[in-house]
C-alpha positions in Angstrom: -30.3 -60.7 34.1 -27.7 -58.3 34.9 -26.9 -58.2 31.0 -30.6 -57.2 30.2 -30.3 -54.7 32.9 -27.5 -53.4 30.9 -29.6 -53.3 27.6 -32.4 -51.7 29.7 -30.2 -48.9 30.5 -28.6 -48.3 27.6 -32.4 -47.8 25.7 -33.3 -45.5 28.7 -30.2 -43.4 28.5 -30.9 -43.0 24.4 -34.5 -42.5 25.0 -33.6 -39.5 27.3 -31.0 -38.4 25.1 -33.2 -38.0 22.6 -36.0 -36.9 24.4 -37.5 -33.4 22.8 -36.6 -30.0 24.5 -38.9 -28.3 22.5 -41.3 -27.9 19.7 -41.2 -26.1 16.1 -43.6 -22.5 16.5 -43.3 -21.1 13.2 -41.5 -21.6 9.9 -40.5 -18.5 7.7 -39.0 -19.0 4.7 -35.6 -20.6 5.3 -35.6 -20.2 9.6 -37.2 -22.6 11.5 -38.3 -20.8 15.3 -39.2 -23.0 18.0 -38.2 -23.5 21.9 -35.0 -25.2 22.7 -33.6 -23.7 25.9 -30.4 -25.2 26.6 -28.9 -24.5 22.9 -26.7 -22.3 22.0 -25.6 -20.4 18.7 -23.7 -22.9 16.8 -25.0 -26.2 18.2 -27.2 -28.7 16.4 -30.7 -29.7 16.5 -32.5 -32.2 15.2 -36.1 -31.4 14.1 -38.2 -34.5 13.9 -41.9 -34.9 12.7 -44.1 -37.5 10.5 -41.6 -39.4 8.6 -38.6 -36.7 8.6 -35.6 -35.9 10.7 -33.5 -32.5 9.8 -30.7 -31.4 11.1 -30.3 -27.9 11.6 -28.2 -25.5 12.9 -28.8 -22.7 15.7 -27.9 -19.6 14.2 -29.5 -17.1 16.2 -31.6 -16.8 19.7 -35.0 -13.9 19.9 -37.3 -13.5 22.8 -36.9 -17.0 24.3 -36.7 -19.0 21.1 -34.1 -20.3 18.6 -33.2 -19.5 15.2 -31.9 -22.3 13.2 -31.4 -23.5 9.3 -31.9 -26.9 8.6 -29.0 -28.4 6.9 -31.2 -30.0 4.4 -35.0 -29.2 3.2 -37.1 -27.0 4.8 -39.9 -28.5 2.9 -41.8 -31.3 5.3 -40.8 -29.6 8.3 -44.5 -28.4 10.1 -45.8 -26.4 13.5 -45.6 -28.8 16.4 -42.4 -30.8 15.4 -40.2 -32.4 18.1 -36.8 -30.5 18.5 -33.8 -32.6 20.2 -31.2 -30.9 21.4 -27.6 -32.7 19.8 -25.4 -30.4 22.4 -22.9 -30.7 20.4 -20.6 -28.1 18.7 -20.2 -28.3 14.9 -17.2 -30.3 13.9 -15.7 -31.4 10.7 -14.0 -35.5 10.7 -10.0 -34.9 9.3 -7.1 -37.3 8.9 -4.9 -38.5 5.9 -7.6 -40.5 4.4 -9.7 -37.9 3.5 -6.5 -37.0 0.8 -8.1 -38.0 -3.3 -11.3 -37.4 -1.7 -14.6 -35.1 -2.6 -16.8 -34.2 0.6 -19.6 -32.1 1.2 -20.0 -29.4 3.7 -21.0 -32.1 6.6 -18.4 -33.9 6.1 -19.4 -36.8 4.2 -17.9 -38.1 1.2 -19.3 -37.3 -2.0 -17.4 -39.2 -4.5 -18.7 -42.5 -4.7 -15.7 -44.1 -2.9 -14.5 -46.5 -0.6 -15.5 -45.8 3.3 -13.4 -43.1 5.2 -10.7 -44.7 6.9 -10.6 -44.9 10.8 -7.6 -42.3 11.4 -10.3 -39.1 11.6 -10.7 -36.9 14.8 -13.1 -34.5 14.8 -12.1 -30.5 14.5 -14.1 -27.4 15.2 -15.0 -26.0 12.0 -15.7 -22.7 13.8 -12.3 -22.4 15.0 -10.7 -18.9 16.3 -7.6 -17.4 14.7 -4.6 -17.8 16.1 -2.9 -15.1 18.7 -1.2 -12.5 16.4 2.1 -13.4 18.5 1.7 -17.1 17.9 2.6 -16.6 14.1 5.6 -16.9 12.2 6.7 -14.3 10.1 6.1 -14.9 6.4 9.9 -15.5 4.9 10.0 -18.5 2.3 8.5 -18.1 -1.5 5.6 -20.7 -2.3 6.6 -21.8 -6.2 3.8 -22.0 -7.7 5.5 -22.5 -11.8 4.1 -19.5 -12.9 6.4 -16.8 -14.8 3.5 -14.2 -14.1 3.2 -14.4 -10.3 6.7 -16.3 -9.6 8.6 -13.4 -11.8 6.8 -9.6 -10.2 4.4 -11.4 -7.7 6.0 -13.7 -5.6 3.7 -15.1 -3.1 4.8 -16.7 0.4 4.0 -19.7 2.2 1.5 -18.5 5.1 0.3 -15.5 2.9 -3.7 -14.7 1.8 -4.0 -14.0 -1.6 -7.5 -12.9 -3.2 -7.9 -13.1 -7.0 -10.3 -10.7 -7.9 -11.8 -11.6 -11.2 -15.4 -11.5 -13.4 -16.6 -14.0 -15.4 -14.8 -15.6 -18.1 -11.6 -14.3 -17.6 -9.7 -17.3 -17.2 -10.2 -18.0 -13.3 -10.8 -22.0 -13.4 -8.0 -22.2 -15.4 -5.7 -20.1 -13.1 -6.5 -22.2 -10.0 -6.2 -25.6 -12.0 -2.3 -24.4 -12.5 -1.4 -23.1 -9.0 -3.3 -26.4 -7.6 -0.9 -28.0 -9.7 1.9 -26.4 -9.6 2.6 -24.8 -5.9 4.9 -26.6 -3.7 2.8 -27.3 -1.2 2.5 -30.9 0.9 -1.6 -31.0 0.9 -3.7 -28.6 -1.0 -7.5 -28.3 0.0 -10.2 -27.1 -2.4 -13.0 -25.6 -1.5 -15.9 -24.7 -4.1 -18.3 -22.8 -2.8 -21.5 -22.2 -4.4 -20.4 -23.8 -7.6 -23.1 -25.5 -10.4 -23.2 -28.8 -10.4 -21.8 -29.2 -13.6 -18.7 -27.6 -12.7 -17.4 -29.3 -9.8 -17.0 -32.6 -11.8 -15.5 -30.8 -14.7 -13.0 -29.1 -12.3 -12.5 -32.2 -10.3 -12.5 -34.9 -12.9 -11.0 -33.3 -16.2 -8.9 -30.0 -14.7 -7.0 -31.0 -12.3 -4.7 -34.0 -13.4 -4.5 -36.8 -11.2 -1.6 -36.0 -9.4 -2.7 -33.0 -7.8 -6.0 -34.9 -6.9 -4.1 -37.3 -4.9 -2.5 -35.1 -2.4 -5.8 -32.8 -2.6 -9.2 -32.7 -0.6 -11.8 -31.0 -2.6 -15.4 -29.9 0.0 -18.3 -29.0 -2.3 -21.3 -26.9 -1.7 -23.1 -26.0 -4.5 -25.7 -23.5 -5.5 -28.6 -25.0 -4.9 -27.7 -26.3 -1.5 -28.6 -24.0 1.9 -26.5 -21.1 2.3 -26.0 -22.5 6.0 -24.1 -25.3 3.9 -22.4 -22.7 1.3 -21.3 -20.4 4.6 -20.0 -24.0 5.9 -18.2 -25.6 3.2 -15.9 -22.3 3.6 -15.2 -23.1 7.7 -15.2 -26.9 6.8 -12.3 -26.3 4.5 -10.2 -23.9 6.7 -10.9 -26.4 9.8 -9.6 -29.7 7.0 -6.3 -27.4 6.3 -5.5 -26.5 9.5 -5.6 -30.1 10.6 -2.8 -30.8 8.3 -0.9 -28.2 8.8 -0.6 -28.7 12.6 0.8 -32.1 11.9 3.8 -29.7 10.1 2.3 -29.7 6.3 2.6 -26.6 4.2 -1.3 -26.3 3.3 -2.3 -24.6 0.1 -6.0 -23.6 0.6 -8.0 -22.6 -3.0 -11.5 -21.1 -2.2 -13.6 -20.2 -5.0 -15.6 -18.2 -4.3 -15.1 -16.1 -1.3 -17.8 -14.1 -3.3 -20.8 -16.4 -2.8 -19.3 -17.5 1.0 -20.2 -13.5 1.9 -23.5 -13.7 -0.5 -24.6 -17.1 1.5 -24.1 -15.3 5.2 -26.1 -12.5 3.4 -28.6 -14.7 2.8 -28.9 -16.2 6.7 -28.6 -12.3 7.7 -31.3 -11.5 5.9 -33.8 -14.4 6.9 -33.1 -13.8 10.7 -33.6 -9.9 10.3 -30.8 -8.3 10.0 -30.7 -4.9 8.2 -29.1 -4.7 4.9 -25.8 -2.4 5.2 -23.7 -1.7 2.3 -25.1 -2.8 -1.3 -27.4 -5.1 0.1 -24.7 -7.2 2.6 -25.9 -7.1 5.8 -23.4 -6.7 8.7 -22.3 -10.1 9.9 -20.9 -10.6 6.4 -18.1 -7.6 7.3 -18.0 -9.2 10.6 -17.1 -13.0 9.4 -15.0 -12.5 6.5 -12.2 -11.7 8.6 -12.8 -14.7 11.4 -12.5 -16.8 8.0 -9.4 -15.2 6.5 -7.3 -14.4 9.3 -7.2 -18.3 10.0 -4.9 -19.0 7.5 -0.7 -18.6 7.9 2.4 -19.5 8.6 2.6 -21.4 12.5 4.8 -22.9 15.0 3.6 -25.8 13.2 3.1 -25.6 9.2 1.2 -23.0 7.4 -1.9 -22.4 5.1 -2.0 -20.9 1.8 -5.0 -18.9 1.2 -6.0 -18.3 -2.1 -9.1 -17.0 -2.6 -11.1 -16.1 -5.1 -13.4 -12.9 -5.8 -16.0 -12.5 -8.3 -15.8 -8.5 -9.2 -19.5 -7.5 -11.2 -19.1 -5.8 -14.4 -15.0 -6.2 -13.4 -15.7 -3.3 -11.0 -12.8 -3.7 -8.2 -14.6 -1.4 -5.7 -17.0 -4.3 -4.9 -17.8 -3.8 -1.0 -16.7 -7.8 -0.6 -13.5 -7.1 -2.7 -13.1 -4.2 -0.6 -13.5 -5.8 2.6 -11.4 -8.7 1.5 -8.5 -6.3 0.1 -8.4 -4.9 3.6 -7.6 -8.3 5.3 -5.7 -10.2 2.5 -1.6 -9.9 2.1 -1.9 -9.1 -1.8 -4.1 -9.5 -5.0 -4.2 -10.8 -8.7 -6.0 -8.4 -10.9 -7.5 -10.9 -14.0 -7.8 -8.8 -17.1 -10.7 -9.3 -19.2 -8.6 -6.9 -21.8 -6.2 -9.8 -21.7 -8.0 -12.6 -22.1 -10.0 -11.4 -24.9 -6.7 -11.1 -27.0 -5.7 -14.9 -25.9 -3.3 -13.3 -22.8 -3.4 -16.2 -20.4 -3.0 -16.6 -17.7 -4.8 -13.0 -18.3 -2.9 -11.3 -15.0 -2.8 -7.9 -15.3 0.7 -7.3 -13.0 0.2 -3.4 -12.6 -2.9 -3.6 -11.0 -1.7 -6.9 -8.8 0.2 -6.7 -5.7 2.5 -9.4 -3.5 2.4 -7.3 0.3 5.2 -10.2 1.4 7.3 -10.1 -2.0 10.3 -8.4 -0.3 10.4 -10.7 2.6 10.8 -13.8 0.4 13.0 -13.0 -2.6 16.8 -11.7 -2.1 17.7 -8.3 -3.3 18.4 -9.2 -6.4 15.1 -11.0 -7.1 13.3 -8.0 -5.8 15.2 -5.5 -8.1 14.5 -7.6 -10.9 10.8 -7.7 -10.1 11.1 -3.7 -9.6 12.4 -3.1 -12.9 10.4 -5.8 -15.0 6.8 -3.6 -13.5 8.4 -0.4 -14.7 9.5 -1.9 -18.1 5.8 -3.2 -17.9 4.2 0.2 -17.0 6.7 1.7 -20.1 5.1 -1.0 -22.4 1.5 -0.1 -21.8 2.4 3.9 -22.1 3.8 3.1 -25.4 1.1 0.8 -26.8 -1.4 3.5 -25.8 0.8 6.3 -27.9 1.0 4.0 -30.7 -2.7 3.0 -30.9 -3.6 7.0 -31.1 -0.7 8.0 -33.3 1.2 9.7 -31.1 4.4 8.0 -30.6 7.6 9.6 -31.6 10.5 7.0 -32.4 13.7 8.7 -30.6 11.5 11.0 -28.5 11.4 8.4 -25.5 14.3 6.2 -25.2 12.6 4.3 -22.4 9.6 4.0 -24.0 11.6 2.8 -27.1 13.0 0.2 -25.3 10.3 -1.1 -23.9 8.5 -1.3 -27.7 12.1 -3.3 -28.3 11.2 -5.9 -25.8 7.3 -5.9 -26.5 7.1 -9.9 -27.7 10.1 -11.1 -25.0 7.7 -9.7 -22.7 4.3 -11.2 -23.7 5.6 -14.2 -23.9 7.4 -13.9 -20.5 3.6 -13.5 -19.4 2.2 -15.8 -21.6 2.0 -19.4 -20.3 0.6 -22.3 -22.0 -1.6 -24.8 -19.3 0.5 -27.3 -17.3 3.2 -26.1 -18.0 6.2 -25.0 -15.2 9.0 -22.8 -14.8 11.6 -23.1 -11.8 12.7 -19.9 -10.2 16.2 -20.0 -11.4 14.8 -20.1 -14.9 12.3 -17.1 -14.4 15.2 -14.9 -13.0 17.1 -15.6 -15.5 14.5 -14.7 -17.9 13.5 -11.1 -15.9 17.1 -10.6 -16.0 17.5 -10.6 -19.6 14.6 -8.5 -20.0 15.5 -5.8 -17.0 19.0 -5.3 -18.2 19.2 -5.2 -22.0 18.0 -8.3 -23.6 15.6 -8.4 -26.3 
């Protein structure tokens, strides 16, 4: 008796738990309003009616009732529908065996493989940067292979890079190389409002199998909610900073930061907010920075941001690329120029910037770098003179030189795919460049 008792109590507790705290009122386009008093922005309801249950999440609160965006269809969901207050805040599931693996922006694994093992805790995906004292300063180079960014870019471990590129300028390629080539413990990948077609491509045939072993890729593609696009980004931060408070150097890849800010535009929008700048409303200039400014260098391991920007019509003064300039430690400029003439990776250096390269490299290093973006900047004068007749032979010697060295450094740039150079190799290379070498 006493162990039907139990049973009894145990029904009555789950019945109560999921008993419904309020009912849907109205349904506009992709927010659901309704009455649910005790929830708050970012917890979870369940909306349940005639042969459906949604999840949804609580992203706004208006004369008494809540806004929410269900997680899945809107489609089904009709006036008078049960809503059951989860009290919960959202949280992603992290451990080691979520390394090799493909997950969506719940959480869940996407890849058609075995169970996730039992070593997950749960993490706030809607973390809060750390204190600015809590950090440590940003004084060891990330390797990441590449002659192009190791050589007059050098990036750090703990720095935010954005890589501000159009379309078809060789960006998949570029993040297949540094996701295989940094020196980094755990990378995490994070494709944010990708086609379909592309995740598997990038997954399954781009990156080689080495790099998917120590990587953990979250997808949220195009056609899913924006609520799931916005969270597939904070998913992915919460995954990385897991690791790296267990001491790993994290290298985070997000592509695209672009359709991240274009998804919160999106749930601005539907909730009412007033468009602000090019069409972006404001929250989307209030998040990207509670997104960026969560990845560094700890008491504890670091995260590598790295993220990318789609620029329209390769116009830099984009409002996101703007915004995310603003924030990030540095930027690589893609060329389209570049890659139309087969320049890849098509990284156009004078237009790129490393805001931590002095703290990383010696003296030496950074003199080297110094002298191989002026020797750049002389090579680009001079091919401009020659293509309009107007170079002189003798009249510049600088500009001379830098004609002299025109191949050595295109194919300094140049880099064929998979393939690495170590730092002592790339210095040796800028030296013989910088100081005489053809």
């Amino acid at each position: 008796m006493a162990e039907l008792g139990h049973v009894r109590g145990l029904q009555l507790r789950r019945a109560l738990a999921l008993r419904p705290e309020g009912r849907v009122e109205e349904v506009v386009g992709l927010v659901v309003e309704g009455t649910c008093p005790q929830a708050a922005v970012g917890d979870l309801i369940e909306v349940r009616g005639h042969g459906h249950r949604v999840y949804a999440e609580v992203i706004g609160l208006r004369r008494g009732r809540v806004l929410a965006i269900p997680l899945g269809e809107v489609r089904g969901i009709a006036i008078g529908d049960a809503i059951i207050h989860r009290n919960v805040a959202a949280t992603v599931a992290c451990g080691e065996s979520l390394l090799g693996r493909a997950i969506d922006a719940t959480g869940r694994p996407i890849d058609h493989g075995a169970p996730l093992g039992g070593d997950l805790l749960p993490r706030a995906i809607y973390g809060v940067p750390p204190p600015a004292l809590s950090r440590r300063p940003i004084e060891e180079a990330l390797s990441t292979g590449l002659r192009a960014i190791d050589g007059p870019l050098t990036l750090g471990r703990g720095q935010r890079v954005g890589i501000m590129a159009g379309a078809g300028v060789g960006k998949s390629r570029l993040l297949a190389d540094l996701v295989g080539g940094a020196t980094a413990d755990v990378v995490v990948v994070a494709l944010i409002g990708e086609r379909g077609r592309e995740v598997g491509e990038f997954l399954e045939r781009t990156l080689t199998p080495q790099a998917r072993a120590r990587s953990v890729a979250v997808v949220a593609t195009s056609d899913q909610s924006p609520l799931l696009r916005m969270r597939g980004a904070f998913v992915a931060t919460a995954v990385a900073e897991h690791f790296a408070a267990h001491g790993a150097d994290v290298l985070l890849v997000m592509d695209s930061l672009t359709r991240f800010a274009m998804a919160q535009r999106e749930i601005g929008l539907a909730v009412g907010e007033p468009p602000a700048t090019r069409g972006y409303t404001p929250s989307v200039f209030a998040m990207l920075p509670r997104l960026l400014e969560r990845a560094g260098r700890f008491q504890r391991g670091s995260v590598t941001g790295v993220y990318t920007v789609l620029v329209e019509g390769d116009d830099l003064g984009d409002p996101v690329g703007d915004s995310a300039r603003s924030i990030l430690d540095g930027h690589i400029v893609l060329s389209r120029s570049l890659a139309g003439r087969g320049h890849f990776p098509a990284i156009d250096v004078l237009a790129s910037v490393s805001r931590v390269q002095d703290q990383v490299v010696s003296q030496r290093r950074a003199a080297l770098s110094a002298g191989l973006r002026r020797l750049i900047a002389e090579l680009t004068e001079a091919e401009e003179l020659v293509a309009i007749g107007a170079h002189v032979p003798g009249a510049s010697p600088a500009i001379d030189g830098a004609l002299a060295r025109r191949s050595a450094i295109h194919e300094f740039l140049r880099q064929a795919p998979a393939t690495r150079s170590d730092s002592a190799e790339i210095e040796g290379l800028m030296a013989k460049l910088v100081e005489g070498g053809t």
